[in-house]
SEBARO-933420 format. One record per residue: residue in three letters; x negated, y negated, z of N, C-alpha, C, O in turn. Coordinates in steps of 0.001 Angstrom, whole numbers, padded with zeros to 6 digits, always signed. Atoms other than C-alpha are relative to their C-alpha. Example, Ala and Ser with C-alpha at 12.3 -4.5 7.8 and 13.67 -1.06 7.14 Angstrom:
// residues 2
ALA-000890+001190+000000-012300+004500+007800-000900-001200+000000-001936-001181+000665/SER+000820+001190-000060-013670+001060+007140+000770-001090+000730+000261-002198+000899/
***
This chain:
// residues 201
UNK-000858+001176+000000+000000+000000+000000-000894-001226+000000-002029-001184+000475/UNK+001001+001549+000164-001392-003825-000680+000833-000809+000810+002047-000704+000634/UNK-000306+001445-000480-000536-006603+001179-000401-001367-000581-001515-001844-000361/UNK+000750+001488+000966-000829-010030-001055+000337-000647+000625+001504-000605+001017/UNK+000413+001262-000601-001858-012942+000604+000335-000702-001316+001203-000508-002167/UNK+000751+000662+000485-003757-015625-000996-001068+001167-000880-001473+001128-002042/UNK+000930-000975+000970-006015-012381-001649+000650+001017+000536+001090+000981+001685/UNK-000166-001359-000418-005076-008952-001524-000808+000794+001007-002036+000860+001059/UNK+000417-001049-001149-005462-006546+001384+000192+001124-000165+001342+001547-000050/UNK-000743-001840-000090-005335-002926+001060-000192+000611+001314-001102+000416+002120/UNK-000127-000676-001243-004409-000882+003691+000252+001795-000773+001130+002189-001541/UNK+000438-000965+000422-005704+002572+003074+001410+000859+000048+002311+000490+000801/UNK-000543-000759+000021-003592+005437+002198-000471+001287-000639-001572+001297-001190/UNK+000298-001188+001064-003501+009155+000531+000583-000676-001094-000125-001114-002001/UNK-000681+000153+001404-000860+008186-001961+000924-001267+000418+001131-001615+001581/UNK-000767+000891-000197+001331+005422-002477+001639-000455+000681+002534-000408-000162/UNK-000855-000445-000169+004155+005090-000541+001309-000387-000549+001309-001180-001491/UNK-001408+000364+000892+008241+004889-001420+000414-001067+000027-000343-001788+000676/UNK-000625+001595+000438+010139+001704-002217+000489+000258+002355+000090-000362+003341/UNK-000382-000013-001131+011929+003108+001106-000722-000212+001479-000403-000691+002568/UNK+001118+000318-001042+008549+003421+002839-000529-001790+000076-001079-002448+000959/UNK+000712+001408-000358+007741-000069+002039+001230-000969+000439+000964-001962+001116/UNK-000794+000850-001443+011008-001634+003575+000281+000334+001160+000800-000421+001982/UNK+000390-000074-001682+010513+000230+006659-000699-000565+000443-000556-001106+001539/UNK+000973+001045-000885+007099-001488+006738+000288-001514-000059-000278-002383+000603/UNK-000209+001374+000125+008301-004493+005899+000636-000451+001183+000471-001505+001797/UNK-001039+000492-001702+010938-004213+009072-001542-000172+000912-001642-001180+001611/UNK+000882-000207-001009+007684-003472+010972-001085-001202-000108-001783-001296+000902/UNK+000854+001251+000243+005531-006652+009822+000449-001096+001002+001484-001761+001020/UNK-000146+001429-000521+004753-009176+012405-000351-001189-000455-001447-001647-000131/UNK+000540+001101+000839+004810-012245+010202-000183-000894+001259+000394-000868+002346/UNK-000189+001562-000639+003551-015726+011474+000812-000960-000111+000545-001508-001180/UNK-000885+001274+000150+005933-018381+011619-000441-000889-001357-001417-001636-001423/UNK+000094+000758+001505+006101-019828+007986-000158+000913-001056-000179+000562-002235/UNK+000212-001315+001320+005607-016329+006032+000725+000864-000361+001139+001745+000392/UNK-001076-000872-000154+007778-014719+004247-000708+001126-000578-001825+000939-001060/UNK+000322-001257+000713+007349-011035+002952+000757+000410-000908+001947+000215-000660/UNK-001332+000007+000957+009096-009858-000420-000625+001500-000448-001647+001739+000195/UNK+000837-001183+000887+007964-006210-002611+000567-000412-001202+001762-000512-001480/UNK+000068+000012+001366+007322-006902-005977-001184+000645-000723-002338+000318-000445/UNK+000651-001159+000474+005768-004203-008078-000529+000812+000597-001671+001184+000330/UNK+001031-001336-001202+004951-001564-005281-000393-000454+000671-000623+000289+001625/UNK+000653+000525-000901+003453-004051-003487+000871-001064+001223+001775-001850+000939/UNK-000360+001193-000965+004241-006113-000226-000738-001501+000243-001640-001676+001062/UNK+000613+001226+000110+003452-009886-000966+000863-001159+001289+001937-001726+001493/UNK+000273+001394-001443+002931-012285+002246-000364-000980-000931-001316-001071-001707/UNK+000297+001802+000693+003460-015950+000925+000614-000308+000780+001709+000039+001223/UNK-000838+000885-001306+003458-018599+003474+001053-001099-000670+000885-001366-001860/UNK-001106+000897-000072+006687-021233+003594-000823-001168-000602-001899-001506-000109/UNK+000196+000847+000873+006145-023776+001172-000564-001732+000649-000496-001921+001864/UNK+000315+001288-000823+004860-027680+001922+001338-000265+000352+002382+000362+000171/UNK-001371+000264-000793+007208-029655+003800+000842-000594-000763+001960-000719-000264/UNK-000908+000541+000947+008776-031312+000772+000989+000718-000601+001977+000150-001066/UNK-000326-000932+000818+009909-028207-000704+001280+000111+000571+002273+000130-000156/UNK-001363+000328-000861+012658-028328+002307+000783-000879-000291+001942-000820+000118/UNK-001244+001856+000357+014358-031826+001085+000487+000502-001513+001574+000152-001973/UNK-000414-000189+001051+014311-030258-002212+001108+001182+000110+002235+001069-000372/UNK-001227-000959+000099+016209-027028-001543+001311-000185+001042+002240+000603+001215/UNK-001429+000557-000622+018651-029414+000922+000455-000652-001022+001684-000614-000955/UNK-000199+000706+000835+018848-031541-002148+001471+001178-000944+002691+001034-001012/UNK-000784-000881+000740+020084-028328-004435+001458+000304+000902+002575+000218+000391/UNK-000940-001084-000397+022283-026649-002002+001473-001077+000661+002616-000622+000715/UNK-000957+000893+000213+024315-030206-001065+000769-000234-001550+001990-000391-001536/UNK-000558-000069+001386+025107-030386-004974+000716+000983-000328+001894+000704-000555/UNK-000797-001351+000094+026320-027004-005499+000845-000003+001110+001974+000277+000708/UNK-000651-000859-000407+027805-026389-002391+001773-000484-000010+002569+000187+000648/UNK-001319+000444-000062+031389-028585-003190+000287+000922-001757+001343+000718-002357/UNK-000744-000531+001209+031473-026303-006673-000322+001619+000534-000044+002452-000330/UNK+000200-002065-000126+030599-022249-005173+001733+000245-000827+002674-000361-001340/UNK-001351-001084+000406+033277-019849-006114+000669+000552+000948+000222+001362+001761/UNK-000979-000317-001525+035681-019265-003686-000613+001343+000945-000645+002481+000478/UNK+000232-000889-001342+034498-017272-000403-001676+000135-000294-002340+001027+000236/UNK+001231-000195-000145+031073-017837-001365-000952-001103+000875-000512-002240+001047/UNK+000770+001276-000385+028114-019853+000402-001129+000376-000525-001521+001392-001099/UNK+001613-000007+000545+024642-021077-000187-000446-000453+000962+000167-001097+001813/UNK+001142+000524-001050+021543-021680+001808-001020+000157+000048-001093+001255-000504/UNK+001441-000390-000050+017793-021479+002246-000534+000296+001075-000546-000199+002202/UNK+001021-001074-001381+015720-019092+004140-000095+000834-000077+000756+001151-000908/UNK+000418-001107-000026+014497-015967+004500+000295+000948+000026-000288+001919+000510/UNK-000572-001756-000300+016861-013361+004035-000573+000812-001013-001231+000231-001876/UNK+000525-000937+000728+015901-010248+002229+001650+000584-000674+002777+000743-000205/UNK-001037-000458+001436+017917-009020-001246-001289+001080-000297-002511+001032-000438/UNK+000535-001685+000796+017365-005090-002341+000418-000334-000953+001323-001167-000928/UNK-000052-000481+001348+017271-004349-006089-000298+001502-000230-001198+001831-001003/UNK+001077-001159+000105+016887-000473-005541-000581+000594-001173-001656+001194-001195/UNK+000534-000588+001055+016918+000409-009223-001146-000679-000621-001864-000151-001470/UNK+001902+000517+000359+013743-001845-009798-000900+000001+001148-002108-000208+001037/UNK+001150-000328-000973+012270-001287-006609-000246-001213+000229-001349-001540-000209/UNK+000693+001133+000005+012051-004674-005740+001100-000327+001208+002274+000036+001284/UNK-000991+001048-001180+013287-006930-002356-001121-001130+000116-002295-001184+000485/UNK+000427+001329-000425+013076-010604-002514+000617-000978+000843+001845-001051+000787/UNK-000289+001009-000827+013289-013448+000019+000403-001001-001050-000644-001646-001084/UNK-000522+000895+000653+014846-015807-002389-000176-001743+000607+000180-001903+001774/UNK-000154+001155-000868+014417-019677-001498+001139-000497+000125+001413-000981+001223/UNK-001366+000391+000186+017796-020594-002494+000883+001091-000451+000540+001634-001501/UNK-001154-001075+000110+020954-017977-002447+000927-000833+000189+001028-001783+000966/UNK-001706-000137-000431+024576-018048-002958+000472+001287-000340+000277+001833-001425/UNK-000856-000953+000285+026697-015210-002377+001241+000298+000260+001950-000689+000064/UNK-001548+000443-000108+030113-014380-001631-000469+000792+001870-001348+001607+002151/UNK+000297+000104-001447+030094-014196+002344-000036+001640+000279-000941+002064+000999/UNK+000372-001263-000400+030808-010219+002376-001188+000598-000029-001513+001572+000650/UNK+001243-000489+000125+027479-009910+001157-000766+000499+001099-001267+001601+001327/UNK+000951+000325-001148+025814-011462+004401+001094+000677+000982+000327+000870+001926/UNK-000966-001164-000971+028488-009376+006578-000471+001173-000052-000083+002099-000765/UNK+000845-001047-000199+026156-007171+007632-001049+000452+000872-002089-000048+000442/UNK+000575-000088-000761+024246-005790+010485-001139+000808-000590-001702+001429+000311/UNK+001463+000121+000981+021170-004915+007871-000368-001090-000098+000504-001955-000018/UNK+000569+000943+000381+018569-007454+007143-000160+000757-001417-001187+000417-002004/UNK-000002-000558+001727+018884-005571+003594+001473-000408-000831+002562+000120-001056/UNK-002207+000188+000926+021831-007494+001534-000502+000618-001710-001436+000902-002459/UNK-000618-000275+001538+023171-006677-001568-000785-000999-001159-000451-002181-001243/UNK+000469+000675+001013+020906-007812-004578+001254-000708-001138+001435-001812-001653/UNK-001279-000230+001179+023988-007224-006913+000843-000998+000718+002025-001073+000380/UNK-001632+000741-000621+026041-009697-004679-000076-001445+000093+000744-002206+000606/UNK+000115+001351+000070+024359-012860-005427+000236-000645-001540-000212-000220-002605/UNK-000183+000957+000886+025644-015646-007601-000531-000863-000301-000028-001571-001174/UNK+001042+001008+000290+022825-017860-007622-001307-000279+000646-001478-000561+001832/UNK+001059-000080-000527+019570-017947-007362-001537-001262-000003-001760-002028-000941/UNK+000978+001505+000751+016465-020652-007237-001437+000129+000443-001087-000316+001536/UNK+001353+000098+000142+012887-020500-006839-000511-000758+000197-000252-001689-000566/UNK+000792+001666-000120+010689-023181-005637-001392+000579-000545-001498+001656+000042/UNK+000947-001062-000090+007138-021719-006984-001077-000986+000774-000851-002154+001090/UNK+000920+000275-000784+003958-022269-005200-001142+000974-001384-000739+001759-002242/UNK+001031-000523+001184+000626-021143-007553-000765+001229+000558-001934+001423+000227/UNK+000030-000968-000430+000648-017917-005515+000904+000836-000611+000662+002013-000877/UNK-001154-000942+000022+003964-016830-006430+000706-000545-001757+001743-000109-002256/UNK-000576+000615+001290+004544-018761-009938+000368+001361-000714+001491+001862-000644/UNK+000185-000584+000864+003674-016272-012204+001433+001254+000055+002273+001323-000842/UNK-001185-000559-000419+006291-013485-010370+001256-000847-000524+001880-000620-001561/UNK-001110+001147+000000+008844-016257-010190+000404-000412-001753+001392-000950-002253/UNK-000101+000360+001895+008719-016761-014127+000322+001449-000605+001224+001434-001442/UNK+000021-000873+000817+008452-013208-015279+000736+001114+000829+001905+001410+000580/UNK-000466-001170-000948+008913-010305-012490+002013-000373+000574+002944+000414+000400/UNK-000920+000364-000398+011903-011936-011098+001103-000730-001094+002317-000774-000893/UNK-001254+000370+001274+013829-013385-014210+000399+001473-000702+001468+001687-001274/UNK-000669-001621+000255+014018-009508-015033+001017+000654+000909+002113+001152+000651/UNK-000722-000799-000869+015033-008207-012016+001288-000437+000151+002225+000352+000027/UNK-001487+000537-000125+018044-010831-011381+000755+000349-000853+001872+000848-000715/UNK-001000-000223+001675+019051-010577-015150+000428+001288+000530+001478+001178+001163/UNK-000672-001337-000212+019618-006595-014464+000719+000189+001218+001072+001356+001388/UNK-000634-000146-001023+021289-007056-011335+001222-001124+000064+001842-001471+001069/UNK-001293+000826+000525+023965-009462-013129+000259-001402+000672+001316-002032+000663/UNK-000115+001241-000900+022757-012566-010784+000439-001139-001869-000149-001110-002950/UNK-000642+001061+001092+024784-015391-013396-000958-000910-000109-001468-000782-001223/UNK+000865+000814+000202+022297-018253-012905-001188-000009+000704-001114+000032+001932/UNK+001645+000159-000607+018493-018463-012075-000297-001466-000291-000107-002306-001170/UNK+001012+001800+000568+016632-021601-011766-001321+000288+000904-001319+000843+002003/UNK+001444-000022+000030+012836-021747-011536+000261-001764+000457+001154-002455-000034/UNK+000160+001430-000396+012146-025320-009865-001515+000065+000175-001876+000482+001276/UNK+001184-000180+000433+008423-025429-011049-000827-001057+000660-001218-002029+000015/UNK+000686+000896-000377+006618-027213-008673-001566-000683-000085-001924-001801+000285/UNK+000968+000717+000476+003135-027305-009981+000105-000675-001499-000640-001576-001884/UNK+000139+001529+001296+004433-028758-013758+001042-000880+000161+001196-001677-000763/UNK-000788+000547-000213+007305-030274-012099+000979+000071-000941+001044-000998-001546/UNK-001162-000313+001046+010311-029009-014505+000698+001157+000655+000252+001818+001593/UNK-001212-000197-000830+013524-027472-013712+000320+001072-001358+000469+000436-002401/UNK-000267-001398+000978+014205-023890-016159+001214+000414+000704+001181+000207+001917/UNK-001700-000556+000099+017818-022567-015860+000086+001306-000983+000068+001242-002213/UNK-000202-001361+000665+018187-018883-016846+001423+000341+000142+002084+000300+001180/UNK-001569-000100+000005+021651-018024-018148+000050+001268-000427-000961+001969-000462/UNK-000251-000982+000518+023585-015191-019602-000888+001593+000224-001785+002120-000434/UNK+001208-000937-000189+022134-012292-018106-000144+001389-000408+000843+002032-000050/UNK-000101-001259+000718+021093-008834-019942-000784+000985+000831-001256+000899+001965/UNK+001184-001084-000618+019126-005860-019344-001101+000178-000180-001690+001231+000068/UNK+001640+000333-000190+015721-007395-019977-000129-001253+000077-001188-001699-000363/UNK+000400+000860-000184+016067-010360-019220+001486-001368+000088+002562-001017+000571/UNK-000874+000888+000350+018266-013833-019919+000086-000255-001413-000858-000094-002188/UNK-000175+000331+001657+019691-014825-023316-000410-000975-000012-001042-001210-001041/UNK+000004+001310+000776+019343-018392-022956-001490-000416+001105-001946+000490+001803/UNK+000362+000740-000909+016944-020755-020901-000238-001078-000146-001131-001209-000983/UNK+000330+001506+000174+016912-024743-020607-000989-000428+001167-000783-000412+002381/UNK+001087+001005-000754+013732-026555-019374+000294-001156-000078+000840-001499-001127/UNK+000097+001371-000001+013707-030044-018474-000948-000408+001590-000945-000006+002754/UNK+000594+001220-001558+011433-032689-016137+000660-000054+001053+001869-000284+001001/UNK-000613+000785-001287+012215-033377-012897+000639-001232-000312+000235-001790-001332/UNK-000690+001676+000480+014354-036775-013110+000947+000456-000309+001877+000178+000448/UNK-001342-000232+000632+016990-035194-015226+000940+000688+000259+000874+001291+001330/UNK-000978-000783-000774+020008-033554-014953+000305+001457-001042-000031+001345-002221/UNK-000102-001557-000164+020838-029641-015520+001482+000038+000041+002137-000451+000962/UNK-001548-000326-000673+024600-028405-016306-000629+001287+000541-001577+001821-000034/UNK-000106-001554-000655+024714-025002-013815+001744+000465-000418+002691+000249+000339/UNK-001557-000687+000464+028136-023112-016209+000328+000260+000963-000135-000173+002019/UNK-000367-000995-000955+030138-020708-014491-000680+000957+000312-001414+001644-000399/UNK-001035+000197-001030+030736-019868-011978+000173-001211+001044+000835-001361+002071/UNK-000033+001566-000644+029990-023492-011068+000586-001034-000560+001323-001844+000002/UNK-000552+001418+000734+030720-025919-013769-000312-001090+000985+000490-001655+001729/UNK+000127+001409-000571+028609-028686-012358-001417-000716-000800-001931-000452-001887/UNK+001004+000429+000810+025833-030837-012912-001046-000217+001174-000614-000667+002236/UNK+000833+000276-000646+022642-031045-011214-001231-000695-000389-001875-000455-001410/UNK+000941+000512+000390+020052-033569-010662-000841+000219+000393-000554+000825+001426/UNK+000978-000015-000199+016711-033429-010198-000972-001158+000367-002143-001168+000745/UNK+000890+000938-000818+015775-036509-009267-000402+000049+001316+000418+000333+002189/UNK+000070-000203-001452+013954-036536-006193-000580+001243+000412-000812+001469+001599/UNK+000666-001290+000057+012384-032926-007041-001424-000281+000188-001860+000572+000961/UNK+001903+000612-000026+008251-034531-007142-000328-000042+001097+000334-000448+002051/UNK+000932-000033-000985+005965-034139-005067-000189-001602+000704-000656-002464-000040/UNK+000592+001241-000277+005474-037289-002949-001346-000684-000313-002252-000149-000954/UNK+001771+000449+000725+002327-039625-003481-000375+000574+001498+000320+000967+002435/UNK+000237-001042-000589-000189-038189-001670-000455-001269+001579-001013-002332+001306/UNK+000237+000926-000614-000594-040090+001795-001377-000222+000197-002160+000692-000062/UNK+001445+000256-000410-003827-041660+002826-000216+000169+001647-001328-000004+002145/
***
């Protein structure tokens, strides 16, 4: 099994273990305060909690959306864990909406299949996933909208229509501008206010 940091850790084994073995260890991980843990490709990747801006931005998103959800659903940011068992994959998502039965549940394992929206803040640890690994997995697990909120080129990607390798459509645009999110929202989102602050002295 690996543990990804910043750098990879291996932690010795005979053979590799099951998707099942690695969310037992995952229950068993004492993270530090600010780290979340996710498995993507066999592996268990430790990425710490984003700068502190990254917070105003995913209060920013989840005030906009949350007067259009779909009835009995909510949204919010933080650290819960979403199974995908047929790709073998559980991610901490930065931004979720699902319909509330989802999170009705005395598992920290929800329903991949039960989210309606998903968002990404990336960090240049976790970009590359966040663009490729994860616009697969949602697409096959019928999540309706993805958004990538690209914080090292600062642009805002919207993955629609979702198939079984992937999305049909996707619109990029700058930070500044605005984003329709279709159904199951029919709204509009801006992005102003997504940038990185200047940097203080």
């Amino acid at each position: 099994m690996t543990l990804m940091t910043e750098r990879p850790i291996t932690i010795s084994g005979t053979e590799p273990p099951s998707f099942e073995g690695l969310l037992d260890a995952l229950d068993q991980l004492d993270l530090p305060d600010g780290y979340k843990a996710e498995i993507i490709k066999g592996n268990i990747v430790v990425s710490p909690w984003s700068k502190a801006y990254y917070a105003d931005v995913m209060d920013l998103v989840c005030d906009q959306l949350r007067p259009y959800l779909p009835e009995g659903h909510r949204i919010s940011w933080g650290p819960l864990l979403y199974v995908f068992p047929g790709a073998e994959r559980a991610y901490g998502p930065d931004i979720h909406a699902a319909h509330r039965r989802t999170r009705r549940s005395t598992s920290n394992r929800l329903d991949g299949e039960g989210l309606s929206f998903v968002a990404e803040l990336t960090s240049p640890s976790t970009r590359t996933d966040d663009l490729t690994d994860k616009v697969e997995v949602y697409a096959k697990a019928g999540v309706p909208v993805y958004l990538v909120l690209d914080m090292q080129e600062e642009e805002a990607s919207l993955f629609l229509e979702p198939y079984e390798h992937g999305y049909k459509s996707r619109l990029t645009k700058p930070f500044g501008e605005k984003l329709y999110i279709p159904d199951p929202f029919g709204c509009e989102l801006d992005t102003a206010g997504f940038q990185a602050p200047p940097d203080e002295d």
